[in-house]
C-alpha positions, 0 to 999 in steps of 0.5 A: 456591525460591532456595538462597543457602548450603549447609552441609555438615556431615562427619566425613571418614568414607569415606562422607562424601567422596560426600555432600560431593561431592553437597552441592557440585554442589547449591550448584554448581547454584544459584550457592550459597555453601559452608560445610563444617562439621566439629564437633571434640569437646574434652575439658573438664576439667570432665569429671574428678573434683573429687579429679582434676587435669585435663590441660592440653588446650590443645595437644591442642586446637590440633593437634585443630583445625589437623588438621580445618582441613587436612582442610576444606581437602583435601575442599574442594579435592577437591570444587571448593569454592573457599575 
């Protein structure tokens, strides 16, 4: 069996940073590509009532998604995952 990619999936919970170690050595092992994967979770105006006017999320959204970015980078430096 030829393993060609490694997706990593992690919540940068303390108990995540081993797994993600593991997951990197494995793809170290087979010459392997890495893609971490961290799903941030919006909150969709649809959400709200119709009586309700949703908040504007749009810079919620992008600190949300530059924070998780910052924290990829960080495991993956900490792990030898080149980017």
């Amino acid at each position: 069996m030829r393993v060609r990619r490694v997706l990593i999936p992690t919540d940068f919970s303390p108990a995540a940073r081993p797994a993600v170690a593991r997951a990197a050595d494995v793809a170290r092992q087979f010459d392997a590509e890495v893609h971490l994967l961290h799903v941030v979770m919006m909150i969709e105006p649809a959400l709200y009532p119709a009586f309700a006017l949703p908040p504007d999320t749009t810079e919620a959204r992008e600190e949300l998604s530059k924070a998780a970015e910052r924290q990829l980078r960080e495991s993956a430096r900490e792990c030898g995952i080149p980017e």
